[in-house]
PDB file as gemmi writes it, atoms N, CA and C in Angstrom:
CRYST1    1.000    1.000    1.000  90.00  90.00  90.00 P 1                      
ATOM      1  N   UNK A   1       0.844  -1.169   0.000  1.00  0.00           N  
ATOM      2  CA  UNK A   1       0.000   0.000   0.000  1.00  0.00           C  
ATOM      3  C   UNK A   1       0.897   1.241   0.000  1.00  0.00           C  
ATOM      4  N   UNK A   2       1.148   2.182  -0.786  1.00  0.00           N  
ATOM      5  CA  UNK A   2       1.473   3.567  -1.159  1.00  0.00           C  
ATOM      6  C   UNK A   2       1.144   4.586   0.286  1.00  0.00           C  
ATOM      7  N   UNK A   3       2.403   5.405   0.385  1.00  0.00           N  
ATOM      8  CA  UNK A   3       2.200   6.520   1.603  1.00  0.00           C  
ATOM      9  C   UNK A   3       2.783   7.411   1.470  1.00  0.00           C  
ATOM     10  N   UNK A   4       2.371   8.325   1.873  1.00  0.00           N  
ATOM     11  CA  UNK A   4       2.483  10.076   1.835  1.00  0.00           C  
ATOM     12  C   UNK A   4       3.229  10.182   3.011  1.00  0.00           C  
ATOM     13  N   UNK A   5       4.146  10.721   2.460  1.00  0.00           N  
ATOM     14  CA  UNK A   5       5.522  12.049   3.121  1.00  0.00           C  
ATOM     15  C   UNK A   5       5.237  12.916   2.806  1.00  0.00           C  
ATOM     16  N   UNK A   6       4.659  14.026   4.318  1.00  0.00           N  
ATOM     17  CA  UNK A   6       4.189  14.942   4.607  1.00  0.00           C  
ATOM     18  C   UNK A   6       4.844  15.852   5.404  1.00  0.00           C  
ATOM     19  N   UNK A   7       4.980  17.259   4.820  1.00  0.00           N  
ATOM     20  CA  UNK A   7       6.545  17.656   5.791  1.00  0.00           C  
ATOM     21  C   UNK A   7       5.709  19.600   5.724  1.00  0.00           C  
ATOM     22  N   UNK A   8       5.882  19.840   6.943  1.00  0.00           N  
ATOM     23  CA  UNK A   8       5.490  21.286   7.140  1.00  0.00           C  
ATOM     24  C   UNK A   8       6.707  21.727   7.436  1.00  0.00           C  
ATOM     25  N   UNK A   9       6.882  23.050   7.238  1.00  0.00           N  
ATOM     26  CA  UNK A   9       8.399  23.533   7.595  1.00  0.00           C  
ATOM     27  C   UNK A   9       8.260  25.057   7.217  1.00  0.00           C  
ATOM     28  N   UNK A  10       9.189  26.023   8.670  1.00  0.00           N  
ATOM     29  CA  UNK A  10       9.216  27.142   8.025  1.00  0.00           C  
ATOM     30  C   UNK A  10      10.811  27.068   8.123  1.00  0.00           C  
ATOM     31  N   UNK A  11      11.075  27.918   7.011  1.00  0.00           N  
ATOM     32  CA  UNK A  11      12.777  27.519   6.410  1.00  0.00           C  
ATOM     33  C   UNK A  11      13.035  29.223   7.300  1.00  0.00           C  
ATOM     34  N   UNK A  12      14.628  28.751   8.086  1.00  0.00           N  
ATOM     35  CA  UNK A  12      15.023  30.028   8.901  1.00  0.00           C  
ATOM     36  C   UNK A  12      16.380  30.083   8.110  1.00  0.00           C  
ATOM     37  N   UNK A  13      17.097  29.564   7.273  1.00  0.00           N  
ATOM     38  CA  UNK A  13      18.456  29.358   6.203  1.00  0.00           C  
ATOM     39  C   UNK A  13      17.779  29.157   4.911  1.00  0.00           C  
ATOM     40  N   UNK A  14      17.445  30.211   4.116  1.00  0.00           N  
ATOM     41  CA  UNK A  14      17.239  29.895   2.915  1.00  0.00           C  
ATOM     42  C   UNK A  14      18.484  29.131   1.919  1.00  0.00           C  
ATOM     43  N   UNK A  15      19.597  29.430   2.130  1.00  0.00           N  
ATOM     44  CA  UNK A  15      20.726  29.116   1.511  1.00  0.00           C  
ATOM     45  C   UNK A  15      21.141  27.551   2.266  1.00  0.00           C  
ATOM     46  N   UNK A  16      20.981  27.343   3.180  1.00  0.00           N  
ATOM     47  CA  UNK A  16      21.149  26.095   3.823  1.00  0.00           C  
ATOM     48  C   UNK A  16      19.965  24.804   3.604  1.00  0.00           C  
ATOM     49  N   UNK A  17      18.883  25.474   3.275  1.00  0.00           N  
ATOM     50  CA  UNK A  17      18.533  24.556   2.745  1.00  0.00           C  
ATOM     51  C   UNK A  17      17.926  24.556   1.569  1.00  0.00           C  
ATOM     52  N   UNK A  18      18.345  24.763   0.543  1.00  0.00           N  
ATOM     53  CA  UNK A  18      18.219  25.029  -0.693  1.00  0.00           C  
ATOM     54  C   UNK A  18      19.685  23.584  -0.928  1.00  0.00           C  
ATOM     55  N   UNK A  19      19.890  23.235   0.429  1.00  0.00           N  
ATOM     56  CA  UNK A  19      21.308  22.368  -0.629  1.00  0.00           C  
ATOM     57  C   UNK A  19      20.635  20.929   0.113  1.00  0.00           C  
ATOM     58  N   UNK A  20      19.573  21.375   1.215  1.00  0.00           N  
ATOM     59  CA  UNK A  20      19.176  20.213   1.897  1.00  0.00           C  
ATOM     60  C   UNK A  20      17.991  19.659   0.781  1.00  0.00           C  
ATOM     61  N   UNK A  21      17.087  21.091   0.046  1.00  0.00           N  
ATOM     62  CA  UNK A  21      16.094  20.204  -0.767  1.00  0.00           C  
ATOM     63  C   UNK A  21      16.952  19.939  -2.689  1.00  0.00           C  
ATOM     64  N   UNK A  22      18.019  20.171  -2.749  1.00  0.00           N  
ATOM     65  CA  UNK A  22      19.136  19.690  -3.714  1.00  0.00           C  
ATOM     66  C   UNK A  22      19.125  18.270  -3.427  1.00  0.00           C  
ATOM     67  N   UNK A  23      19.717  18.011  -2.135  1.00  0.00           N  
ATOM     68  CA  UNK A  23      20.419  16.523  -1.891  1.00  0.00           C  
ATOM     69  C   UNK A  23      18.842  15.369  -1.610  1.00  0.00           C  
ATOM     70  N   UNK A  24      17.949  15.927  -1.327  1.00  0.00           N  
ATOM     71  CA  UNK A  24      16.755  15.543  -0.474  1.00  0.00           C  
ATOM     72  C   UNK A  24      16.094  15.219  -1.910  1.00  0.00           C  
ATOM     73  N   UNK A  25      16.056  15.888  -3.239  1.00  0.00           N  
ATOM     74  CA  UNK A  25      15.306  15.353  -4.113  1.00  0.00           C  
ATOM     75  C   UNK A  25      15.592  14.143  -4.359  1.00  0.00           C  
ATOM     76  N   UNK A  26      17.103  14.183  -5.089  1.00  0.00           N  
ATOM     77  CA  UNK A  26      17.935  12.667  -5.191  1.00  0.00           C  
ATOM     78  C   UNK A  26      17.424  11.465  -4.332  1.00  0.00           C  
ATOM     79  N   UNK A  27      17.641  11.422  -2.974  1.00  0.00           N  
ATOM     80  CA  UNK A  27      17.587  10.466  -2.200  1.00  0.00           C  
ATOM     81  C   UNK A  27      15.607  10.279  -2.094  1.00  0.00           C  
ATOM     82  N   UNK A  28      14.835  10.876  -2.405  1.00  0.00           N  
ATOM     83  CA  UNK A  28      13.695  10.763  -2.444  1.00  0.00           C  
ATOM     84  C   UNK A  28      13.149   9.587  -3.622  1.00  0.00           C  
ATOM     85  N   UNK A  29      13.499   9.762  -4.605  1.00  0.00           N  
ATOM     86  CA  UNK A  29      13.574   9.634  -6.276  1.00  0.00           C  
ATOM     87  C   UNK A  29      14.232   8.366  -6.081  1.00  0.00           C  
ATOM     88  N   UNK A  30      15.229   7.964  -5.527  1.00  0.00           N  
ATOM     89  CA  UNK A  30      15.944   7.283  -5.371  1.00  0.00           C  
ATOM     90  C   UNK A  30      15.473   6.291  -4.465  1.00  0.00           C  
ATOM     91  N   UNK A  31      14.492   6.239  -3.649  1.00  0.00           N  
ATOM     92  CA  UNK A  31      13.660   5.095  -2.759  1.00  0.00           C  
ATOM     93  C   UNK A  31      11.867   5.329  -3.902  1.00  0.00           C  
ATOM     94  N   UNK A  32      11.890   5.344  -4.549  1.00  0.00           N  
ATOM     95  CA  UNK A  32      10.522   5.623  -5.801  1.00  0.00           C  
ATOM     96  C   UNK A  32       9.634   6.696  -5.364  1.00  0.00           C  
ATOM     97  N   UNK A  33       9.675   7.425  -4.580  1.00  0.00           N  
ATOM     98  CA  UNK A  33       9.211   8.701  -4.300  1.00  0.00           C  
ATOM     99  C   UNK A  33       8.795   9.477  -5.145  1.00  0.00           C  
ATOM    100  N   UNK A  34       7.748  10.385  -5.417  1.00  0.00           N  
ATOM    101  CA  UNK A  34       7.063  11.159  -6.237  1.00  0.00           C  
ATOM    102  C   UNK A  34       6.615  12.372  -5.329  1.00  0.00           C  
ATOM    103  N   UNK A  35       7.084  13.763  -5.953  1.00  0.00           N  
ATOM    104  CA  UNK A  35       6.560  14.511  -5.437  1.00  0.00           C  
ATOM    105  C   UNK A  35       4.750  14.964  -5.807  1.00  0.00           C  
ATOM    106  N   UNK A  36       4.303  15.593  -5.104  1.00  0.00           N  
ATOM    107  CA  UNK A  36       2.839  15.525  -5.571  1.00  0.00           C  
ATOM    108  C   UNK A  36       2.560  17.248  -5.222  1.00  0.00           C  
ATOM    109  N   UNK A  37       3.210  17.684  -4.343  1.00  0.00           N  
ATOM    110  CA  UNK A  37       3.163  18.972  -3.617  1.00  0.00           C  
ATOM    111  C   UNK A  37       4.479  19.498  -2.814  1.00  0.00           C  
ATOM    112  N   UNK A  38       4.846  20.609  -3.583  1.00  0.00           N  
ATOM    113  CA  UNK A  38       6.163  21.318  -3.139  1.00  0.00           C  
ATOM    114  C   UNK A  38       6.518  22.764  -3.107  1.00  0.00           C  
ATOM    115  N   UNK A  39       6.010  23.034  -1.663  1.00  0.00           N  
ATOM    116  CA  UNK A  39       5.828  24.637  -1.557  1.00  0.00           C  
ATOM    117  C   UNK A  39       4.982  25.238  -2.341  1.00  0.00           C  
ATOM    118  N   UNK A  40       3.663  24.817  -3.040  1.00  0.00           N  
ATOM    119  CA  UNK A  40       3.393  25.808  -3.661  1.00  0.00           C  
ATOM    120  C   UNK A  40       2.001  26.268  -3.035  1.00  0.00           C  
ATOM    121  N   UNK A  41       0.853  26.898  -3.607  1.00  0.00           N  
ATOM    122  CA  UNK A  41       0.177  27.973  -2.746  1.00  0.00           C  
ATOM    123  C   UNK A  41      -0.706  26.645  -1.895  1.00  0.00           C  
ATOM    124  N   UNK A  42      -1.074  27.624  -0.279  1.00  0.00           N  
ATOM    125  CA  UNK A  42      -1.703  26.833   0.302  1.00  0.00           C  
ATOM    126  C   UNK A  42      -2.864  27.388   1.497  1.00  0.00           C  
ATOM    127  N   UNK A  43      -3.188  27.097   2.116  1.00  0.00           N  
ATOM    128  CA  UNK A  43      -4.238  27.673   3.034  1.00  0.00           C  
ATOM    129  C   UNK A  43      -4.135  27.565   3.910  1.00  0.00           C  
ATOM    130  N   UNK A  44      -3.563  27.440   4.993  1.00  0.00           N  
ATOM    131  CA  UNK A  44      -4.066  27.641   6.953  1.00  0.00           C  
ATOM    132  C   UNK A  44      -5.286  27.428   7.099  1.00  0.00           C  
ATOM    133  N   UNK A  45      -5.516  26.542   7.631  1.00  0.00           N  
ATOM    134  CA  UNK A  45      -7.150  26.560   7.916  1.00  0.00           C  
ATOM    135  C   UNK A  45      -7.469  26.081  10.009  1.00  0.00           C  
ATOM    136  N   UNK A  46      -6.340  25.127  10.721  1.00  0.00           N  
ATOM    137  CA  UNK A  46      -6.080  25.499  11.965  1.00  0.00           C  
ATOM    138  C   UNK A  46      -4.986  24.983  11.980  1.00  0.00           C  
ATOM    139  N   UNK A  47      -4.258  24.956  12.985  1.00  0.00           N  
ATOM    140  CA  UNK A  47      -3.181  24.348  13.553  1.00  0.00           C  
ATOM    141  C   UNK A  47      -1.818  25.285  13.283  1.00  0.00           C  
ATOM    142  N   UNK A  48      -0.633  25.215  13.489  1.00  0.00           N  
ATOM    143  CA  UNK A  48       0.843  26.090  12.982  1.00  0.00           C  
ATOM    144  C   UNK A  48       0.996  26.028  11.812  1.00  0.00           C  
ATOM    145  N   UNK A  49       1.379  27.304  11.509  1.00  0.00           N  
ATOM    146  CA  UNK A  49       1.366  28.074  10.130  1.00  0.00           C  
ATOM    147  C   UNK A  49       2.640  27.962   9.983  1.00  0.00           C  
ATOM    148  N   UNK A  50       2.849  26.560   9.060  1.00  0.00           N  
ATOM    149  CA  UNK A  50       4.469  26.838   8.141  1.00  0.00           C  
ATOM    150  C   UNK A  50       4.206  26.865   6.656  1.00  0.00           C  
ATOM    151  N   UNK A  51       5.083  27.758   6.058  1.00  0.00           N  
ATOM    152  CA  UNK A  51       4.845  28.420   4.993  1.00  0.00           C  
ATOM    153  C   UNK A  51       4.855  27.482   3.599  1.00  0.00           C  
ATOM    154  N   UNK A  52       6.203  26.141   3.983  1.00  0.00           N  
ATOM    155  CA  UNK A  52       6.381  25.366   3.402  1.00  0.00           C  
ATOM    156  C   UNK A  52       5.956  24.192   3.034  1.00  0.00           C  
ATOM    157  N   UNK A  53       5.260  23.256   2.827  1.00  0.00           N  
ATOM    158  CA  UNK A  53       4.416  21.866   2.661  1.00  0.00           C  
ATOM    159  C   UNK A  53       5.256  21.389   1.341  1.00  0.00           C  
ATOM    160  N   UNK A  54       4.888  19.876   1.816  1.00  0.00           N  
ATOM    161  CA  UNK A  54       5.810  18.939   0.530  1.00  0.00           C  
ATOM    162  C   UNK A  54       5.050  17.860   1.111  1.00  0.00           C  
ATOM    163  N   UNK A  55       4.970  16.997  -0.281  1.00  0.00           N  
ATOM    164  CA  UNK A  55       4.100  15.956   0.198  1.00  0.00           C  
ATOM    165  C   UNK A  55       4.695  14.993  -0.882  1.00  0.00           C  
ATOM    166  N   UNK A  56       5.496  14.087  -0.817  1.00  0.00           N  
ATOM    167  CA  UNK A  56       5.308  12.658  -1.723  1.00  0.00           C  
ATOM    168  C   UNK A  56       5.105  11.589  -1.505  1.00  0.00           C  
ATOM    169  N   UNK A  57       4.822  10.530  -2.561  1.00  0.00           N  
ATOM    170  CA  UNK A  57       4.236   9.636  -2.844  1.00  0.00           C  
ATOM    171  C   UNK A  57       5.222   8.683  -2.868  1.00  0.00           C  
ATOM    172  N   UNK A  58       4.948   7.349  -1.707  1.00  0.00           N  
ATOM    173  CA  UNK A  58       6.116   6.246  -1.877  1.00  0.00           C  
ATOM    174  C   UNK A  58       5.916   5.056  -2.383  1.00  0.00           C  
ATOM    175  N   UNK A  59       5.978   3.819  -2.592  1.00  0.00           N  
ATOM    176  CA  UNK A  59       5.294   3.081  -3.066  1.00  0.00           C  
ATOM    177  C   UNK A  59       4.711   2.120  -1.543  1.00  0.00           C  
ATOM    178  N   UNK A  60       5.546   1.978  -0.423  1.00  0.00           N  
ATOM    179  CA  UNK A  60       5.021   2.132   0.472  1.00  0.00           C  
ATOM    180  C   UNK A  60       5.211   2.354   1.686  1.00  0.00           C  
ATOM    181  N   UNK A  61       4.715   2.263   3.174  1.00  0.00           N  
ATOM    182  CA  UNK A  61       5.267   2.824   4.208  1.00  0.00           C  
ATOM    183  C   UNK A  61       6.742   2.378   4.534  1.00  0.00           C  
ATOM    184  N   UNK A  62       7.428   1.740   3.969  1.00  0.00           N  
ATOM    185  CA  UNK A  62       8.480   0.990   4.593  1.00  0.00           C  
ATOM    186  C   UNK A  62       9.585   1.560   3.536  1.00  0.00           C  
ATOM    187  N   UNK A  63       9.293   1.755   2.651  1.00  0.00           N  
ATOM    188  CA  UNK A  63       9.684   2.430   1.191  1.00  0.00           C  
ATOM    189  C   UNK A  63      10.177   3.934   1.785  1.00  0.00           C  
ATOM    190  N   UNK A  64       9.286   4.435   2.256  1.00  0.00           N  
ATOM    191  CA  UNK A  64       9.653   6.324   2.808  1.00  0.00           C  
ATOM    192  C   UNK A  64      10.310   5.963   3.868  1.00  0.00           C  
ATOM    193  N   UNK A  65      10.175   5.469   5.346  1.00  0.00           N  
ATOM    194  CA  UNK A  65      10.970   5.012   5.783  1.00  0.00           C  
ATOM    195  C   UNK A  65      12.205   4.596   5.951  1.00  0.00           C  
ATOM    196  N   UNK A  66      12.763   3.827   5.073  1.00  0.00           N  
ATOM    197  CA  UNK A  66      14.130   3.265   4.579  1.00  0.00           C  
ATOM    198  C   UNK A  66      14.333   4.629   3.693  1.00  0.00           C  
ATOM    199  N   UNK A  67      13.546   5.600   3.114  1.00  0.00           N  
ATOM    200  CA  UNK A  67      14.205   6.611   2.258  1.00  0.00           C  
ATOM    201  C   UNK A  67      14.938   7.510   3.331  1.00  0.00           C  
ATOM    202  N   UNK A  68      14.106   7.439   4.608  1.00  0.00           N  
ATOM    203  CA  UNK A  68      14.478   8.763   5.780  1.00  0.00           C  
ATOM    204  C   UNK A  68      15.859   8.394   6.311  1.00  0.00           C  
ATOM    205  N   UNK A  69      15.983   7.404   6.890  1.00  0.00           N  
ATOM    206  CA  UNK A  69      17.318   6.467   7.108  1.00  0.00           C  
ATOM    207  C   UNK A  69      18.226   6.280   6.527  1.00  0.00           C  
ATOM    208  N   UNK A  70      18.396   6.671   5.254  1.00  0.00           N  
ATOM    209  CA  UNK A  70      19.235   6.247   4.547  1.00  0.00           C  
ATOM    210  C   UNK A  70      20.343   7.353   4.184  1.00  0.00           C  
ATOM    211  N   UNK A  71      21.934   6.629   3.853  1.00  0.00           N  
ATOM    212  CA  UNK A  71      22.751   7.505   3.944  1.00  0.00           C  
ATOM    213  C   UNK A  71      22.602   8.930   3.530  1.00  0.00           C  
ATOM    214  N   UNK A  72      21.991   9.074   2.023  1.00  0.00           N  
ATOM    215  CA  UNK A  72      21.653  10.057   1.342  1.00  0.00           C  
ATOM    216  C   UNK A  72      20.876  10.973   1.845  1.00  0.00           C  
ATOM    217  N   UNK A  73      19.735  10.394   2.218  1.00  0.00           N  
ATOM    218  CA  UNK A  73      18.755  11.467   2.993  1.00  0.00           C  
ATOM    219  C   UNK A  73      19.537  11.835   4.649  1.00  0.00           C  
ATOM    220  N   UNK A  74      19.927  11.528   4.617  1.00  0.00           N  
ATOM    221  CA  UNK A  74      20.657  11.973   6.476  1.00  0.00           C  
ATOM    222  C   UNK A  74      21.480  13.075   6.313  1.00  0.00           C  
ATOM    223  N   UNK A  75      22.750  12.889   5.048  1.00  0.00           N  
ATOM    224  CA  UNK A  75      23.496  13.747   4.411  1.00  0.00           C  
ATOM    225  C   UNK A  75      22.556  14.830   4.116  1.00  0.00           C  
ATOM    226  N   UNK A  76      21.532  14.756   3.634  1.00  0.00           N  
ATOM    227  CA  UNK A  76      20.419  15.928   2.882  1.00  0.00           C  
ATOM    228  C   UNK A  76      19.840  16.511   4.229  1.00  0.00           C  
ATOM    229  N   UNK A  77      19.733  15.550   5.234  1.00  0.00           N  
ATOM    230  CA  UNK A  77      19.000  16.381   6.580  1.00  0.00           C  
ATOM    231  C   UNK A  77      20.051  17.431   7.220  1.00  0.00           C  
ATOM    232  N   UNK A  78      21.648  17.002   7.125  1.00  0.00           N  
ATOM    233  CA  UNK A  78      22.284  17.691   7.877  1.00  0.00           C  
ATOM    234  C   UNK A  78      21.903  18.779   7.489  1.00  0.00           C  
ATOM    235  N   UNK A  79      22.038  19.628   5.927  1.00  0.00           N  
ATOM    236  CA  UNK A  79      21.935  20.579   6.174  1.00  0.00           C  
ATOM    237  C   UNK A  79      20.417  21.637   6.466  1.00  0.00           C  
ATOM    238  N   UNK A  80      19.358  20.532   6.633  1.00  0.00           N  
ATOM    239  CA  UNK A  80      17.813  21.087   7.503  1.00  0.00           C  
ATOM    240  C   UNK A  80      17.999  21.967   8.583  1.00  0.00           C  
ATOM    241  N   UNK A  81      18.888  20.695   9.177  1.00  0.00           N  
ATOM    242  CA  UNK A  81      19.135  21.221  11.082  1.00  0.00           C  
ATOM    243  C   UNK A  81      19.771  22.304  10.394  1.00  0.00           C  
ATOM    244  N   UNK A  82      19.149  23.165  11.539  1.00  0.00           N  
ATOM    245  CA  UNK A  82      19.929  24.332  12.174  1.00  0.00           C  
ATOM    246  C   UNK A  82      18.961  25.729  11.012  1.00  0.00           C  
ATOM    247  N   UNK A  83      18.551  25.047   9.892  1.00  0.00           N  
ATOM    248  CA  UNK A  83      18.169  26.118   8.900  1.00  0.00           C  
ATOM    249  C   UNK A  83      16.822  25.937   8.926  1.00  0.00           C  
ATOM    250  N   UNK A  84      15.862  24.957   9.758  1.00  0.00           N  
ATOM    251  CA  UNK A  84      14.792  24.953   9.133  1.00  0.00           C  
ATOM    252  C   UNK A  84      13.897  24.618  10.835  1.00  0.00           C  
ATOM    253  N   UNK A  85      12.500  24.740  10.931  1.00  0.00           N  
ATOM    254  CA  UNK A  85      11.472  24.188  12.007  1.00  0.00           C  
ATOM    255  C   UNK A  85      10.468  23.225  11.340  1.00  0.00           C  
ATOM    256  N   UNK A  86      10.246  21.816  10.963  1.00  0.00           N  
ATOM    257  CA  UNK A  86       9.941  20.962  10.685  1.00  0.00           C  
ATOM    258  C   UNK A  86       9.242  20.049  11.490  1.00  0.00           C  
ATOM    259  N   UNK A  87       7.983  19.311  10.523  1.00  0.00           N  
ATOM    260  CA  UNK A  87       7.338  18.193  11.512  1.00  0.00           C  
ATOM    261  C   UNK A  87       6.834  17.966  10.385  1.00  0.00           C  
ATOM    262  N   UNK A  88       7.385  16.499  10.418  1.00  0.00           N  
ATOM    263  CA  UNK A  88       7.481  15.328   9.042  1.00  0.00           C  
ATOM    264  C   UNK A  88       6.738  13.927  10.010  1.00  0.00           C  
ATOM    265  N   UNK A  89       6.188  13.436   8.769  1.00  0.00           N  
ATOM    266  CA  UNK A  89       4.977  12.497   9.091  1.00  0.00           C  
ATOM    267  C   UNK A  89       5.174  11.355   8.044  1.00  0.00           C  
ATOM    268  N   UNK A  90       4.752  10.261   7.720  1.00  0.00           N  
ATOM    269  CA  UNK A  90       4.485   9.012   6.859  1.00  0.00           C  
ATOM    270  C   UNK A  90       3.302   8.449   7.331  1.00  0.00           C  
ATOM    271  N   UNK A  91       2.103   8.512   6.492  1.00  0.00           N  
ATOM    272  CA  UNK A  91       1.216   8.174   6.287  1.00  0.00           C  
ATOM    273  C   UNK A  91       0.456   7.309   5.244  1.00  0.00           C  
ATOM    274  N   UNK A  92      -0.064   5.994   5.907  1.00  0.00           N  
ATOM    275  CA  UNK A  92      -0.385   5.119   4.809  1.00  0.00           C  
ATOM    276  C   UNK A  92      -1.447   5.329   4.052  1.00  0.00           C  
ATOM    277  N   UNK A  93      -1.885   5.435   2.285  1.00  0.00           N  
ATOM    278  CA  UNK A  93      -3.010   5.649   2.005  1.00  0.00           C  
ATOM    279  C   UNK A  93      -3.585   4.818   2.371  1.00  0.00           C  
ATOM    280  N   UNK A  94      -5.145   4.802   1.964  1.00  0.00           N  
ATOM    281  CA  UNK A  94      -5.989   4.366   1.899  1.00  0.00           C  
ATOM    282  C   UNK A  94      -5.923   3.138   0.730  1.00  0.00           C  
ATOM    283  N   UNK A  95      -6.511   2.059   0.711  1.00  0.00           N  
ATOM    284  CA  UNK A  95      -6.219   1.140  -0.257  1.00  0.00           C  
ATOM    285  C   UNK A  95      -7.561   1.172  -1.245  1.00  0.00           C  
ATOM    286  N   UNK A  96      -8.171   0.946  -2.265  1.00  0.00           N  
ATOM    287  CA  UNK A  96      -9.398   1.108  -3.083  1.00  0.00           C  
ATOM    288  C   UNK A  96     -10.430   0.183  -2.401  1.00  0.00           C  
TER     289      UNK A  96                                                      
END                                                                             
């Protein structure tokens, strides 16, 4: 079953992580990941207002998982820390 990587974030290093979502595409793409939604316009409707949203598509929960863990994406997180306020999620769809 297919799951959504869901990531709110307000970016405080624009330049720092501009190399985290560089390295972060690769290693995404690279566990079959699909982006579906990436920063672009969005709505507040309740909860904390981060400016940023990204959402892809894995093939499944264990799939995004092993993508987060993995050498590539860790390398891609270093440069998050310190540049960014984040709360990342994996969520299983729904099956038909």
């Amino acid at each position: 079953m297919s799951a959504l990587w869901i990531a709110h974030v307000h970016v405080t290093d624009e330049e720092a992580y501009g190399r985290y979502a560089k390295l972060a595409t690769g290693a995404i793409a690279a566990h079959g990941g699909v982006f579906l939604a990436r920063g672009g316009r969005y709505k507040q409707l309740e909860g904390n207002d981060r400016p940023r949203n990204v959402v892809a598509r894995f093939p499944s929960l264990e799939a995004a998982e092993t993508c987060y863990y993995s050498d590539a994406y860790q390398e891609a997180l270093s440069h998050a820390r310190g540049a960014s306020e984040r709360d990342l999620m994996i969520v299983e769809e729904i099956g038909d």
